[in-house]
Every structure is written in C-alpha cells, then in structure tokens.
C-alpha positions as CSV (number, residue, x, y, z in Angstrom):
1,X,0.0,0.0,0.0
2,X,1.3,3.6,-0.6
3,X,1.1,5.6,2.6
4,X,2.1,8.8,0.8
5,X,-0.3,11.6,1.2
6,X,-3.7,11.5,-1.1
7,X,-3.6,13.8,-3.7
8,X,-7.0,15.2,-2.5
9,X,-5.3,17.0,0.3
10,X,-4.4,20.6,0.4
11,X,-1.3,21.6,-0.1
12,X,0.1,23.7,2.5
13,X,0.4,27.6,1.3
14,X,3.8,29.0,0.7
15,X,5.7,25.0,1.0
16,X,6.7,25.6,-2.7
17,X,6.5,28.2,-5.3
18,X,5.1,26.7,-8.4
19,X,7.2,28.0,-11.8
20,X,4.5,29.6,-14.2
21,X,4.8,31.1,-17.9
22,X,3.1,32.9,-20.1
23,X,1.2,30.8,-22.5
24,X,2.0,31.4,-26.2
25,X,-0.4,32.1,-28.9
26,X,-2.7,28.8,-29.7
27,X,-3.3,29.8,-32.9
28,X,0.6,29.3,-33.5
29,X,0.9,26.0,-32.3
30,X,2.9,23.8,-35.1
31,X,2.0,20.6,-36.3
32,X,-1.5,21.3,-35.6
33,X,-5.0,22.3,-37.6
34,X,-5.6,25.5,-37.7
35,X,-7.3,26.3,-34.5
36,X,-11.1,26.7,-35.0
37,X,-12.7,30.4,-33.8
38,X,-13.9,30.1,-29.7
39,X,-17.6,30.4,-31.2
40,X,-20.3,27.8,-30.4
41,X,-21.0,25.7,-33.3
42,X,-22.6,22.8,-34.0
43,X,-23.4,20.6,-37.1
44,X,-23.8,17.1,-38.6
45,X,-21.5,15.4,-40.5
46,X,-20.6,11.3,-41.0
47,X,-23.4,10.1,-38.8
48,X,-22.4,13.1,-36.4
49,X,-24.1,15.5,-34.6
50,X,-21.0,17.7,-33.4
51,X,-21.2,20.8,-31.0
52,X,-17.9,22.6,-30.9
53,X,-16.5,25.3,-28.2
54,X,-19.9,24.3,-25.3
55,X,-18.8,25.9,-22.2
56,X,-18.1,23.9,-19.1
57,X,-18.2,26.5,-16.0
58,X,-16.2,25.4,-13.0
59,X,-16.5,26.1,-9.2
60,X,-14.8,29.2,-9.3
61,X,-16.8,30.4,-12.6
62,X,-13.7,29.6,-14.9
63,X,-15.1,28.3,-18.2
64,X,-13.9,25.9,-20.4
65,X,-14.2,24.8,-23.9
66,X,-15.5,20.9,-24.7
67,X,-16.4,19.2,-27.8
68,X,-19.3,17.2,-27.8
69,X,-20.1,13.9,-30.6
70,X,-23.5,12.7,-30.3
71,X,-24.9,9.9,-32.7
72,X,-26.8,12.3,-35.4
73,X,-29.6,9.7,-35.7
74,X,-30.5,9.5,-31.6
75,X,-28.8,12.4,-30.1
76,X,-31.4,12.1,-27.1
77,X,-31.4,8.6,-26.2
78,X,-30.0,8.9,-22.8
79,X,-26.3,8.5,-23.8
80,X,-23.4,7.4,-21.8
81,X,-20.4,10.1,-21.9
82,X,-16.9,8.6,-22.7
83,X,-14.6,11.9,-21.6
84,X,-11.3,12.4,-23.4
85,X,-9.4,15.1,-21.1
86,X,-5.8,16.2,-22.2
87,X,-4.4,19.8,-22.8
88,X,-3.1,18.9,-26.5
89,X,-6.1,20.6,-28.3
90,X,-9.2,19.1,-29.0
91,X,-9.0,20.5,-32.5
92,X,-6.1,18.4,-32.8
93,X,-8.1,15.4,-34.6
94,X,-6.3,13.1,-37.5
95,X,-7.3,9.4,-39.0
96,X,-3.9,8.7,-38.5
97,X,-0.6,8.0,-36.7
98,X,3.3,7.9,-37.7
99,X,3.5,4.7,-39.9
100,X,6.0,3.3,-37.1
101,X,3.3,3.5,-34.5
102,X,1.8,0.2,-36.3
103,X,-1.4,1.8,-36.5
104,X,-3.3,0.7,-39.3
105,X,-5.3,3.0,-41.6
106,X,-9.3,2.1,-40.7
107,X,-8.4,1.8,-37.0
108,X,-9.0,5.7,-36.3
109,X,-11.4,8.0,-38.3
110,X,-10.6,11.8,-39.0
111,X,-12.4,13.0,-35.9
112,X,-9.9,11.4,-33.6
113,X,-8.0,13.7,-31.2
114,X,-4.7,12.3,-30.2
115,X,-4.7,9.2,-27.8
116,X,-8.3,9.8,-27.4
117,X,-11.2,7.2,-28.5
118,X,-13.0,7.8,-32.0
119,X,-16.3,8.7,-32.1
120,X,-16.9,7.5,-35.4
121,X,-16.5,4.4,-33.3
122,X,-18.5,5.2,-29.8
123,X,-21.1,6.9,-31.3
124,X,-23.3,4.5,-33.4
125,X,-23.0,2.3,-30.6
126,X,-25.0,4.6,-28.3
127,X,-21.8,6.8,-26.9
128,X,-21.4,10.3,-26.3
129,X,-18.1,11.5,-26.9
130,X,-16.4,14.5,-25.0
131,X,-13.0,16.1,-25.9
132,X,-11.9,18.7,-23.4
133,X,-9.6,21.6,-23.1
134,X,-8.6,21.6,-19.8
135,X,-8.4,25.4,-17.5
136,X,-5.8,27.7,-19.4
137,X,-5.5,25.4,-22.4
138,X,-5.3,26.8,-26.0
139,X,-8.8,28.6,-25.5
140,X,-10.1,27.4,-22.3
141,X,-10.3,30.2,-19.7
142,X,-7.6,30.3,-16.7
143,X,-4.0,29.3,-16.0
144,X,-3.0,25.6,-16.9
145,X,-2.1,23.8,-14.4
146,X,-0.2,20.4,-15.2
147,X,-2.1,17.7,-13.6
148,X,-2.0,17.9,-8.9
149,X,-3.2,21.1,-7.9
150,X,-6.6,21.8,-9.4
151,X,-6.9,19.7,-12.6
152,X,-8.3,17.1,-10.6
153,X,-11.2,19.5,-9.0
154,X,-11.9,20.8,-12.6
155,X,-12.5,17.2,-14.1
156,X,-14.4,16.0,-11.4
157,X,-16.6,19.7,-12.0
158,X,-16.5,18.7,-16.1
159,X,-17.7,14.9,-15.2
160,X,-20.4,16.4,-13.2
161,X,-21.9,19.2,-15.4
162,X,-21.8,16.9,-18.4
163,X,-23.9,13.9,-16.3
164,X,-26.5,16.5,-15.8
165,X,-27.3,16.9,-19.6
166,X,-30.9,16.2,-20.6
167,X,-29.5,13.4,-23.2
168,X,-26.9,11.7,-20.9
169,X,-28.3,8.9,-18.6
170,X,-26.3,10.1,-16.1
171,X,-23.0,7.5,-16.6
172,X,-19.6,9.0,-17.4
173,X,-16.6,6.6,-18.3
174,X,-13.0,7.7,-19.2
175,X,-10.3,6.2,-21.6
176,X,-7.4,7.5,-23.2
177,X,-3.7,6.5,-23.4
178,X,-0.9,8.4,-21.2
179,X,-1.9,12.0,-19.9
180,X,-5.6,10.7,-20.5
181,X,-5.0,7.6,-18.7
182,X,-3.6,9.9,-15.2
183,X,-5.7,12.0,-15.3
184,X,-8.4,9.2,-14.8
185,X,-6.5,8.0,-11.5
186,X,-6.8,11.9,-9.9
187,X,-9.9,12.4,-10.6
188,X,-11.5,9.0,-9.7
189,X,-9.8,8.8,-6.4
190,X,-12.0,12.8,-5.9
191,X,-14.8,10.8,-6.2
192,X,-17.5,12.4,-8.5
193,X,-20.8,10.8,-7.9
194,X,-21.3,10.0,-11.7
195,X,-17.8,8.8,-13.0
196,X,-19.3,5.2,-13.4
197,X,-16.0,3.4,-15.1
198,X,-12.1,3.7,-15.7
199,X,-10.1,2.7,-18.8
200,X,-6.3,4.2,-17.9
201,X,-4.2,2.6,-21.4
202,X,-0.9,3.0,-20.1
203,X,0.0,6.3,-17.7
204,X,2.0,7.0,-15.1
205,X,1.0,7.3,-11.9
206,X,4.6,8.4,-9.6
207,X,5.7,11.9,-11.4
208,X,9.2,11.6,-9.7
209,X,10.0,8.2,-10.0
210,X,8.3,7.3,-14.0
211,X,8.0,10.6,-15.5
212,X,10.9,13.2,-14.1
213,X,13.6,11.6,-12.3
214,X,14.6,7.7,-12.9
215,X,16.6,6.0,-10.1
216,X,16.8,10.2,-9.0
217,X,18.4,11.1,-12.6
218,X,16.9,13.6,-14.4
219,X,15.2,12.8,-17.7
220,X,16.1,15.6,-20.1
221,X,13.9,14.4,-23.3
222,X,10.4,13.6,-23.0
223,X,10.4,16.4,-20.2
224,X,10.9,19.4,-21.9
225,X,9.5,18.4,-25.1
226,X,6.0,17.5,-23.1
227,X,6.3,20.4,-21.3
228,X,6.9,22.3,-24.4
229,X,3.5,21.1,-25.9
230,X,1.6,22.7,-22.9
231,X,2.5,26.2,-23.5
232,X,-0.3,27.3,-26.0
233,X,-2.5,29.6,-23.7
234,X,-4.3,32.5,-23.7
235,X,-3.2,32.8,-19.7
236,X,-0.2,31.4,-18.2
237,X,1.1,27.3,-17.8
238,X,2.8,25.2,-15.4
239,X,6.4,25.5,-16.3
240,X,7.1,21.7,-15.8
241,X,10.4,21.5,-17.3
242,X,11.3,24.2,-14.9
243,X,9.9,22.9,-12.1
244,X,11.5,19.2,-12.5
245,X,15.0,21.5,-12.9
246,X,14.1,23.2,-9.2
247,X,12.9,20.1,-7.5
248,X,15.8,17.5,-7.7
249,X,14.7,15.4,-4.4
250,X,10.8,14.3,-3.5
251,X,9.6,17.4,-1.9
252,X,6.3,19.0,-1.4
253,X,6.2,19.7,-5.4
254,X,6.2,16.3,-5.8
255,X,3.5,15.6,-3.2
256,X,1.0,17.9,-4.7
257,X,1.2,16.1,-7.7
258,X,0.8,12.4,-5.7
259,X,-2.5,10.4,-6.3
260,X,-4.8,8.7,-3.2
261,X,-4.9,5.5,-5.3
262,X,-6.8,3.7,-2.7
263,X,-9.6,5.5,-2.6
264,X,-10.6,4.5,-6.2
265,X,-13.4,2.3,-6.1
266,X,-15.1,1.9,-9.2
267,X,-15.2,-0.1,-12.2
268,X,-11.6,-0.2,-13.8
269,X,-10.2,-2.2,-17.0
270,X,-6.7,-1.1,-17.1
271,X,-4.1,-1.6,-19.7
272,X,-0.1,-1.5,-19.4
273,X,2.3,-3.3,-21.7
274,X,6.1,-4.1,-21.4
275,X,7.1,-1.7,-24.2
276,X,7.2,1.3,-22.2
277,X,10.2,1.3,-20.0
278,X,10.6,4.6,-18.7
279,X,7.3,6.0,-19.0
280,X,4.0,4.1,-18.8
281,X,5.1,0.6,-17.5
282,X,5.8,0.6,-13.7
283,X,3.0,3.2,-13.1
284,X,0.0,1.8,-14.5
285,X,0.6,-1.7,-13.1
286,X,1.2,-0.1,-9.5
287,X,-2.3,2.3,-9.8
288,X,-3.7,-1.2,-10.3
289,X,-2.4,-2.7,-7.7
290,X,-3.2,0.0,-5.2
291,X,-7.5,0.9,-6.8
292,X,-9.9,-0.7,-3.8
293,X,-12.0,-1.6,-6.9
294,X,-13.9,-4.9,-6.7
295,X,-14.2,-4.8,-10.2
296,X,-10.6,-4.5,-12.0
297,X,-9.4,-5.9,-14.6
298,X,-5.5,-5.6,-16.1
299,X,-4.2,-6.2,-19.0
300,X,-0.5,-6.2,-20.2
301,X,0.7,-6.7,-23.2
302,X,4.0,-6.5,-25.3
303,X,2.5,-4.4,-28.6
304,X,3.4,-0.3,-29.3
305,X,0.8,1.4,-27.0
306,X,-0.9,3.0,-29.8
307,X,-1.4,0.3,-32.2
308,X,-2.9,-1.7,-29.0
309,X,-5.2,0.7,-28.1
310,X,-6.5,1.5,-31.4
311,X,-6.7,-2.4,-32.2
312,X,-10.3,-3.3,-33.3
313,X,-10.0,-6.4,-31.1
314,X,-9.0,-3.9,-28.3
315,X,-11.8,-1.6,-29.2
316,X,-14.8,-4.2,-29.3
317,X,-13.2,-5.7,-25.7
318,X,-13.5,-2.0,-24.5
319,X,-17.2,-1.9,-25.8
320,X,-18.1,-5.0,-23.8
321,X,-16.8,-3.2,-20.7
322,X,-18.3,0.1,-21.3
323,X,-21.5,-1.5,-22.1
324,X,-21.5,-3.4,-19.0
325,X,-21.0,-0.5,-16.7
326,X,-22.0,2.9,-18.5
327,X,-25.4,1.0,-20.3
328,X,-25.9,-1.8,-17.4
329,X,-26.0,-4.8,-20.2
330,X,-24.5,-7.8,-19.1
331,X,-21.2,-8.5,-21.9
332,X,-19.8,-11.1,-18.9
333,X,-17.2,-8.9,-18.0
334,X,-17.0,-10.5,-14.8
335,X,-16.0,-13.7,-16.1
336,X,-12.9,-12.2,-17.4
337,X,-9.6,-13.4,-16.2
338,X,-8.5,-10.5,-13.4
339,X,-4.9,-10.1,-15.2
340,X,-4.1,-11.1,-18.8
341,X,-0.4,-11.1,-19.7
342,X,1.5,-11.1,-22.9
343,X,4.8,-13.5,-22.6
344,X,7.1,-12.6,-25.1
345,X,9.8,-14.4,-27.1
346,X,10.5,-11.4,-29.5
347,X,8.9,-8.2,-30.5
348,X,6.4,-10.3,-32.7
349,X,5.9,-13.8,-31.0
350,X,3.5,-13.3,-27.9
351,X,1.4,-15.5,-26.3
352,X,-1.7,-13.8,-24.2
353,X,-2.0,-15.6,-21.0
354,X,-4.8,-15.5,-17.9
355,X,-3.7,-15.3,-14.6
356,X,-5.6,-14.5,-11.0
357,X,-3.4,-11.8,-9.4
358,X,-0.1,-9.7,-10.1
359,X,2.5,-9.7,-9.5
360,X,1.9,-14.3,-10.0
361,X,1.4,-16.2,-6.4
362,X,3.6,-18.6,-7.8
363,X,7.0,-16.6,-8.6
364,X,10.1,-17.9,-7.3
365,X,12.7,-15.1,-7.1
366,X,16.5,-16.4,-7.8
367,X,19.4,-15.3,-7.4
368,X,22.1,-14.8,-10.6
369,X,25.4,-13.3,-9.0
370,X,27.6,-11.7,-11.2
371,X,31.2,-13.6,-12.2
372,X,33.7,-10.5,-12.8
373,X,36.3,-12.4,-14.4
374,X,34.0,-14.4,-16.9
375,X,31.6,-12.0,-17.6
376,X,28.9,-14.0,-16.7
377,X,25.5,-14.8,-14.3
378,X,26.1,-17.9,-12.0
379,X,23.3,-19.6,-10.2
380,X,25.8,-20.5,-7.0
381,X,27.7,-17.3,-5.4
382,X,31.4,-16.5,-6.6
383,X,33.7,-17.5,-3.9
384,X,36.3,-15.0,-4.7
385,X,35.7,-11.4,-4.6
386,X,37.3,-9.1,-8.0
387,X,36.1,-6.2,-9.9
388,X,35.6,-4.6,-13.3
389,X,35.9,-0.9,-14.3
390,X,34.2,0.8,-17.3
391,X,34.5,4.7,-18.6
392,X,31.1,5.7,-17.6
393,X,31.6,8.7,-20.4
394,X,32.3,6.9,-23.3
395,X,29.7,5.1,-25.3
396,X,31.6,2.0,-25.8
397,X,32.0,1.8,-21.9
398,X,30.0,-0.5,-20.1
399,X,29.9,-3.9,-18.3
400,X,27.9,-7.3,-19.4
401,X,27.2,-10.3,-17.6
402,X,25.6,-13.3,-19.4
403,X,23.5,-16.1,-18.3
404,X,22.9,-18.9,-20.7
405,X,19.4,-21.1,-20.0
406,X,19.9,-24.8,-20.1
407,X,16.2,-25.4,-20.5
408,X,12.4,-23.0,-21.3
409,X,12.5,-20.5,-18.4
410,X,10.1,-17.6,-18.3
411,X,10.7,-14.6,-16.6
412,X,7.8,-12.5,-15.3
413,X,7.5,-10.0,-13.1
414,X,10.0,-7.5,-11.3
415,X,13.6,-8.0,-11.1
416,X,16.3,-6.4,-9.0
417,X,20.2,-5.8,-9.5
418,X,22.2,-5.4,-6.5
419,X,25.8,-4.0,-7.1
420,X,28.6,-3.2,-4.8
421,X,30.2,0.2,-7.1
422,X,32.7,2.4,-6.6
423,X,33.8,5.6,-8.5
424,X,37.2,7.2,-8.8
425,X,37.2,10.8,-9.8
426,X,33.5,11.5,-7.9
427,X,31.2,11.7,-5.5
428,X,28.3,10.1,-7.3
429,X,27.7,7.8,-10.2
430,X,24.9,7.1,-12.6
431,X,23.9,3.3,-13.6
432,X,22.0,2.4,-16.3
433,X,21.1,-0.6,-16.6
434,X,19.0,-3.0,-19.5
435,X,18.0,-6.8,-19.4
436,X,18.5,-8.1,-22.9
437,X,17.6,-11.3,-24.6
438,X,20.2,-13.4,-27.0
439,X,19.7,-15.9,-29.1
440,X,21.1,-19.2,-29.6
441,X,23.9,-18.2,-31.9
442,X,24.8,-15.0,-29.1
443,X,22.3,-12.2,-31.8
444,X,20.4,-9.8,-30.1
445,X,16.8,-10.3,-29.9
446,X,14.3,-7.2,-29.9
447,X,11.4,-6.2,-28.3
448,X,8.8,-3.3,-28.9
449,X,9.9,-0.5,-27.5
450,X,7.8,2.6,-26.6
451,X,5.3,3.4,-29.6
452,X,8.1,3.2,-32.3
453,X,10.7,0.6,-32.2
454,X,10.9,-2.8,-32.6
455,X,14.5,-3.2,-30.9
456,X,14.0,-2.6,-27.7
457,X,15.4,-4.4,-24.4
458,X,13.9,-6.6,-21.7
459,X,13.7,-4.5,-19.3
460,X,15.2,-1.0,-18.0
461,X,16.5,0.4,-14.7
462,X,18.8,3.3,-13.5
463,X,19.7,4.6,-10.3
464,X,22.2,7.6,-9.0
465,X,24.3,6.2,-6.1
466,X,23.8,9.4,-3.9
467,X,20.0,8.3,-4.3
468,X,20.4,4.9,-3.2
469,X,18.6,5.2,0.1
470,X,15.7,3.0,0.5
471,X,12.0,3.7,1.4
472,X,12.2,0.7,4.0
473,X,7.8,0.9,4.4
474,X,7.2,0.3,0.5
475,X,10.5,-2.1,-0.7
476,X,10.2,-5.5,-1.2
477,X,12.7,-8.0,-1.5
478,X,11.9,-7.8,-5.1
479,X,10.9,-4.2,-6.0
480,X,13.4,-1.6,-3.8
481,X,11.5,1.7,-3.8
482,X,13.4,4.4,-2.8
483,X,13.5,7.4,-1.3
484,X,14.6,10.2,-2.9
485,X,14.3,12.2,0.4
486,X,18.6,12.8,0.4
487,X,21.7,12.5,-1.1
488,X,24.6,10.1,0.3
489,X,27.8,11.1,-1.9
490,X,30.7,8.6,-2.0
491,X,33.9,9.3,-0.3
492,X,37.1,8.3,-2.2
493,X,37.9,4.7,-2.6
494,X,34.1,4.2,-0.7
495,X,32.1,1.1,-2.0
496,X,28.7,1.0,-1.3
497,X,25.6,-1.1,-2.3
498,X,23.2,-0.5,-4.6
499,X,19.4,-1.9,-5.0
500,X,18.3,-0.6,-8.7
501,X,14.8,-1.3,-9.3
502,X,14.4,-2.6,-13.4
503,X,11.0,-2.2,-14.1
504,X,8.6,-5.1,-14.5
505,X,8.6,-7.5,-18.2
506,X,7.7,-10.7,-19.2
507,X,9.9,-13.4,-21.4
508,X,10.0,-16.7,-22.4
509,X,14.1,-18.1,-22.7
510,X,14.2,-21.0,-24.9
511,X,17.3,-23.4,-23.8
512,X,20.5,-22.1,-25.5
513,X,19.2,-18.2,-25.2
514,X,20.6,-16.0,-23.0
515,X,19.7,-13.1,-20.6
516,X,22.3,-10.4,-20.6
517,X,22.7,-7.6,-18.6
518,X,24.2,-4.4,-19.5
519,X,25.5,-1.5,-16.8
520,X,26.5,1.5,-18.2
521,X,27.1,5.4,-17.0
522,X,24.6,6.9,-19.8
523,X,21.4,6.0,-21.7
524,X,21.8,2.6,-23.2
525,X,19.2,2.8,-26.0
526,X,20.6,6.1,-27.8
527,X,19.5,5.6,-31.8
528,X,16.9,8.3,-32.0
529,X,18.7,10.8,-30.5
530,X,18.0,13.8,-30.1
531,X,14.7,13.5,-31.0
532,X,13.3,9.8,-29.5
533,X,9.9,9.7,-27.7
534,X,11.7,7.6,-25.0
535,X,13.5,8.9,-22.0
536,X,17.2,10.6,-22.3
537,X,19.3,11.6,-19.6
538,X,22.0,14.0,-20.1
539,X,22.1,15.6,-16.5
540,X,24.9,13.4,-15.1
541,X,27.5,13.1,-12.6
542,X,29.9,10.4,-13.8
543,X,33.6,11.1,-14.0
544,X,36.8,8.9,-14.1
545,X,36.0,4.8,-13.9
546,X,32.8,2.8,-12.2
547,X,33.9,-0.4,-10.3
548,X,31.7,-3.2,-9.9
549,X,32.4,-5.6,-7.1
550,X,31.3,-8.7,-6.8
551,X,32.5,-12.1,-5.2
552,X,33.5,-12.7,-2.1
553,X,31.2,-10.7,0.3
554,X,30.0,-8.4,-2.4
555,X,27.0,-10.4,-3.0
556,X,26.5,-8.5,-6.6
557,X,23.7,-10.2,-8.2
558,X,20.5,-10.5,-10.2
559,X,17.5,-11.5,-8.8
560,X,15.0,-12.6,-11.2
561,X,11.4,-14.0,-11.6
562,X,11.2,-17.3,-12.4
563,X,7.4,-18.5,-13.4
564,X,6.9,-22.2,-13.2
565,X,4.1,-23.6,-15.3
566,X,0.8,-23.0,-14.3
C-alpha cells in the first residue's frame, strides 16, 4: 500500500513556489490544424451531430471549452459520456498516426483527437463523446495547471456538469492513453458521484520516479518536449520542465502532484504493456495494484501502445466493458480473467495468458550473481571477490554479464540488481542498466519499444548512487522503492551497495538463449537521439572509472522471476 499523502489534500500555502509562464499564442501551435474560432457551433456530418466550443463552467466560474459527438440519428437517447481530457487541443483530430506507431489506416477515423477514442466508433453504438480543453488550455479560460493542484477539482466539475445533460443517462466513463489515462487515476480517487467506469491505457501514476527523475536522474527528453506542448494559452502554464529543474529530491512539489490510489473504487479495466520502459510501465501496473476496486481488470501486453489501443479487437473488448458499466448490459465482463499477460519471445511472438493476481502467487525469485572475471550470471555465489571498471563517459564503456538457459524458463514480473560500485574521480555515479535477450547463436533479440521501435530491451532500470537510500515501508525483496528524500555522496575509494529497481517485463528463454545484462554510465538505447519519444538523460554526474564488485562478500547479483508452469 502507498502511505504517501492523497492527492485530494491541500497543499500547504507557501511550502513551494510553483514556476509559471506565459502561454504562447494557440493559434501558433505547429504541427497542428488551424485552431477553429472560440464560437459555439454545431453541425452534422458522418453520422455526427457535433457541438464545438460548449462551455463547461467550474467552481470558481472559470469556463472551459469541450467538444461534444453525439450519434446524429438518436442524439437524445439517454447516452453514456466517454470523456477524453488532455491539454493537447481538442481540435487536434487526425485518421492517423506515424507509420512506425503500427497503427493501421481504418483503425481511427478523421475525428480522432490524439490518444483519445473515435467517435466515429462510440457513437453509433450509443456513446457520447467528449473532448476537453482543460483550464488555461489553448482557449479554455484560466491558467493551466499540469495535472495535482486543481486539474483534478476541474474534471471532477467537467464529469459532473456533463452527467447533468438532458440526453446523458447520467454515466460518465474515461479512456485514453498516457496524460488521459492519469488524469483518470486523480480524478477517480476525488470521487465524483457520476464517474461510473475507468479505462487508464498506459499512464503514469509516480511523477518523480516514471515521469521526471529515474533512479533520481533527471530525464532531459520527454520532459521538456512534453512540457513544451503545454505552453499554447491565452493565460499562463505550469512551467514543468522548470519545475523538475528546481525540485531535484521528493519534496512538497512532488507531493502535490501524488494520487490517493486507494480510494478508487469503481469499475476499472486497465491496460499497461512491457514496451514502455521509462514512462508508462511501472506506473499503470502499481495504480492497479493499489484501486480498492472490486471490479478491476488488467491487461498487459507486449504491442506499441498506440497500435494496441486502437486495435479493433482492443476496441470491441472495451465496448463489452463500457456497455456493461455505463449501459448496465450484461457482456460477462465479470468472467474475465482479473490479469491477462502477454509473454514474449521477441517483438512479434506473444502469447496472451490469464492469470488471477499480479505480481503471479507462484514466482520464485532467484538469485544470478555476477562472475567479474567471466563475464557472466552464476546460479551459486562466486567464492572469490574481484572487480571490473568501465569509462562511464564513453559510449563504448559499459559492463555485461551473461547467463545462458539450459532449458524454457520464463521470466515475469520485477527483477532487481544489486551491485557493490565504486567511482574514482567523484562523488556520485549514474547506472544504467537494460535486461536483454540473446539468441542461440549470441544475436540480439528485440522487443517493442515505446510506440516506435521494434529493438527494444527486456527490461530498464537506473539509479544515481547518492540516491540509493531506501524507502524501507514500501520495498520489497523484489521491487526496492526508494526514497529520494537525500543524497549520500561517496567518499574516495568508498564502495557501497546498490538496490536498482528494473522495471517489470515478461519473457520466455528458450534453452541455448541468454539473458544479458548491461550496466552503463549513460542511456543505453541512444539511436533516436536527439529527437526519440523515449527517455534521455543528459544531467549526469559520472567522472573517471565505475567499479563493480562482486564475489567474495559483495554479493552482486541479479534476482530474477522465475514463473513455473501454471
């Protein structure tokens, strides 16, 4: 259980000064339609009746702007509301994705906003769907405020007023993929009376530890360039780059922006997959394990998020959900397997399995401790201690240990590498670290990575040295959680241990394939750079040479989840 405090609380006045800027013009925004007039307007079109720009007054009498899709041939029926809420412009709507995404053309119509459902979809099937522009976005009235203080307050006043319409029936689901998957974790756990079901498709739910600092290292990509696309405002936005920049350990920034995930407690089908290490992953697995929902349902797969959401398998499961909790028809949801994983064997060989809890009652977590002199995994400890340096600032540095399966194993669930390290030449180091898979003949095998890429790893961890101080309450053997409270720098010729958390992953090993692991000082998966949509981290402290110690009684090792057969 998290015992941080609930995002519903107050945040003390004056704890923290939160970093505004002016918002620039919206109607300057690149890579975007032009942005319609503020106007109300509404028409059909497709099988459409669409109402643009309908205001949406708040508690404190700040409007803003929603888009409503109603089915043109029953606009009255007493519709359910599926609400899209993100600030990236509701006018923002396309039939299509970046051909790498894997989204097909007939998967999304022309009146889709980004990571948002498709009315064109929802709407003859007796939907409603609302896109939002959140307070101070592009048009919307007020300063935006990047999810924690407020946004919650003005969903939950959106979800409301929009339940009250003479066509709804009174039901109001969510779904969306990444900022429209949090938000639906803030504003459940607020409790408005007429959000009636949950559909979070991958998003975060810890901003320090999955979206700003990793293992306490700043991530200097995805950052800036998300913060960057919440700056079109005809008031002022949250600064969030800036604000990561000023808050490098978990303050009371950080706890305005935490989430009271116990206190959701309705309906919830929510989807993760393994591709997104760094973002998505970890978080929407743990707001799943934390809900108080009786009904909850996760999936995780091993696809590019966007392609799975927009799936039409994926779609038609969603229906049966939504039609069983927004429209009260029985679709026998409630037979469906709690958690359904994907267990991989390469980016495109998957097998989709049902299981009753996560993480799997039946794990048995072994120890692989690292040989130094072979560069390898052994099952047994190394009797001898040694140790192996690396240039954590060149790209050809880094330090791999191989394990080689003498029969199927599958690996699911969280893993953990302990090192012993040492730095000469600093008081802090930066480890990077990736679980990769290897084929029989020693060749790489890839995975789907983020939304994109095909060549991913395993798995992913990092963790600075100075922040290697645990939070003793939420650790497990399995999962160390820490703190990020302090920094502990080294002393010269210091070696201390390390617990680095590497995010969660499933994977079948055939016998003769190999796990690897890779430590590094800098961002192992670097072939997009400088413009990836996966995490970067420039912000470092390495200097000289990492050590790694092991043997002896520096029990360096890798403890991994082995999954017997069911």
């Amino acid at each position: 259980m998290d015992r941080r405090k609930p995002q519903g609380a107050s945040q003390p006045a004056g704890r923290f000064e939160l970093i505004m800027r002016q918002g620039v013009d919206p109607s300057t925004a690149p890579n975007k339609p032009p942005l319609p007039p503020r106007d109300y307007v509404s028409w059909e079109e497709e099988g459409l009746l669409i109402e643009r720009n309908v205001e949406v007054p708040m508690r404190d009498g700040v409007r803003i702007l929603v888009d409503i899709y109603r089915p043109a041939s029953a606009p009255d029926a007493d519709l359910p509301v599926i609400l899209g809420w993100s600030p990236y412009g509701k006018h923002g709507l396309s039939g299509s994705l970046w051909p790498p995404s894997g989204v097909q053309d007939g998967w999304m119509s022309r009146f889709t906003a980004f990571e948002a459902p498709d009315p064109l979809f929802w709407c003859p099937r007796g939907y409603a769907v609302v896109f939002a522009d959140p307070r101070g976005a592009w048009l919307s009235e007020g300063d935006l405020r990047h999810n924690g203080i407020g946004e919650g307050k003005d969903c939950y006043d959106c979800i409301e007023f929009l339940a009250a319409l003479p066509w709804s029936n009174g039901k109001v689901g969510m779904t969306g993929v990444s900022y429209l998957a949090a938000i639906q974790y803030l504003v459940a756990s607020l409790k408005p009376p007429h959000l009636a079901a949950l559909n979070p498709w991958e998003g975060f739910s810890d901003w320090y530890r999955e979206f700003a600092y990793h293992g306490g290292i700043r991530e200097t990509g995805f950052v800036p360039r998300g913060s960057d696309n919440l700056r079109f405002s005809l008031g002022r936005t949250e600064d969030t780059a800036a604000n990561v920049r000023a808050h490098p350990l978990y303050d009371e920034y950080w706890q305005s922006k935490e989430i009271d995930l116990c206190a959701i407690d309705i309906p919830a089908y929510v989807v993760a997959s393994w591709s997104d290490q760094g973002l998505h992953t970890r978080g929407t697995i743990e707001a799943w394990r934390q809900m108080a929902s009786p009904d909850k349902w996760l999936t995780i797969h091993g696809d590019k998020k966007w392609a799975n959401y927009y799936r039409p398998e994926s779609r038609l499961r969603l229906a049966d959900f939504f039609d069983q909790f927004l429209k009260g028809k029985d679709r026998g949801v409630q037979s469906w397997p709690r958690v359904s994983i994907e267990v991989r064997e390469s980016a495109h060989q998957r097998s989709m399995r049902s299981e009753r809890e996560w993480p799997l009652a039946r794990t048995e977590y072994r120890p692989l401790y690292l040989d130094v002199t072979q560069n390898s995994l052994r099952e047994q400890p190394v009797p001898e201690a040694a140790s192996i340096a690396y240039d954590p600032c060149d790209t050809a540095g880094e330090a791999l240990f191989d394990f080689r399966f003498d029969q199927d194993t599958e690996l699911t669930g969280y893993s953990k590498l302990k090192l012993w390290v040492e730095t000469s030449g600093a008081d802090d180091l930066d480890s990077f670290v990736a679980l990769q898979k290897l084929d029989v003949a020693g060749r790489p095998v890839g995975f789907h990575f983020y939304a994109f890429y095909d060549n991913g790893p395993v798995a992913l961890g990092w963790l600075r040295a100075s922040h290697r101080e645990l939070d003793e309450e939420r650790s497990t053997p399995w999962q160390p959680v820490h703190s990020h409270l302090r920094e502990q720098r080294l002393r010269p010729g210091e070696i201390v241990p390390v617990e680095i958390e590497i995010w969660p992953s499933s994977t079948l090993f055939r016998a003769g394939e190999s796990l690897r692991v890779v430590v590094k000082g800098m961002d192992i998966y670097r072939d997009a750079l400088p413009n990836l949509p996966y995490a970067r981290h420039e912000d470092l402290r390495n200097k000289g040479r990492h050590l790694i110690h092991a043997g002896g009684s520096y029990d360096s090792h890798l403890l991994v989840p082995v999954v017997p057969p069911a």
